[in-house]
Residue, then its C-alpha position, 0 to 999 in steps of 0.5 A: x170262458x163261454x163258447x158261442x154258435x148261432x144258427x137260424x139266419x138266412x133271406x127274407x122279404x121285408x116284413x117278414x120273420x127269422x128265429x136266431x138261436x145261440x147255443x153256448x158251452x161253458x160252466x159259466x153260462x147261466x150267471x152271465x148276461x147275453x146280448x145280441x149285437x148285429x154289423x150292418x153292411x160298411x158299418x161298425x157293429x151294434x148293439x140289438x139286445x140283451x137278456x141278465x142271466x136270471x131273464x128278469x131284465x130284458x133291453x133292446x135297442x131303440x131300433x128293434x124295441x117293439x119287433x124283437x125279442x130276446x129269451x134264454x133258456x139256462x137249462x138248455x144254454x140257449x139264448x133266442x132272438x127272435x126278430x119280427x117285422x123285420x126290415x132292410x136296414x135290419x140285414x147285417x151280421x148278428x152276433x150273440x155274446x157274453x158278457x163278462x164276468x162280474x159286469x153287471x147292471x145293462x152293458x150295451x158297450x161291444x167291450x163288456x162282452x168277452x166271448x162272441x160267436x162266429x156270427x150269422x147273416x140276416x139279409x130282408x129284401x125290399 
């Protein structure tokens, strides 16, 4: 099992930038896949982006290609998102997760993903 906590959401104006950070416990960490996933308001959650545990596939959404970017660093259990250009329709919930064990290839699906963090805000003004 793989323990998640994101920090690093907040208010922003369109346009602008927000870091989000996942700190993770577990031995486990370094050999699964981690994604990013966001809830906007009323909506079902998503998928943003994901990162393999060797960092050597990288996929986002069609949405955030080109203005986000997902990293990982296995020695510190840490997995970043960092969002640029960032616009309203980006305001939601952000979630980091784990994929779980033995899932391979490029899971996007809400159910290949077994441990989730609490999740943080991200709110960009017009």
């Amino acid at each position: 099992q793989v323990q998640l906590v994101e920090s690093g959401g907040g208010l922003v104006q369109a346009g602008g930038s927000l870091r989000l950070s996942c700190a993770a416990s577990g031995r486990t960490f370094s050999s699964r896949t981690m994604g990013w996933f966001r809830q906007p308001p009323g909506k079902e959650r998503e998928f943003v982006a994901a990162i393999s545990w060797s960092g050597g596939n990288i996929y986002y959404s069609d949405s955030v290609k080109g203005r986000f970017t997902i990293s990982r660093d296995n020695a510190k259990n840490t997995v970043i998102l960092q969002l640029n250009s960032l616009k309203p329709e980006d305001t939601g919930v952000y979630y980091c997760a784990a994929a779980r064990s033995g899932v391979a290839g490029t899971p996007r699906s809400i159910a290949d993903f077994g441990s989730w963090g609490q999740g943080t805000q991200v709110t960009v003004s017009s």
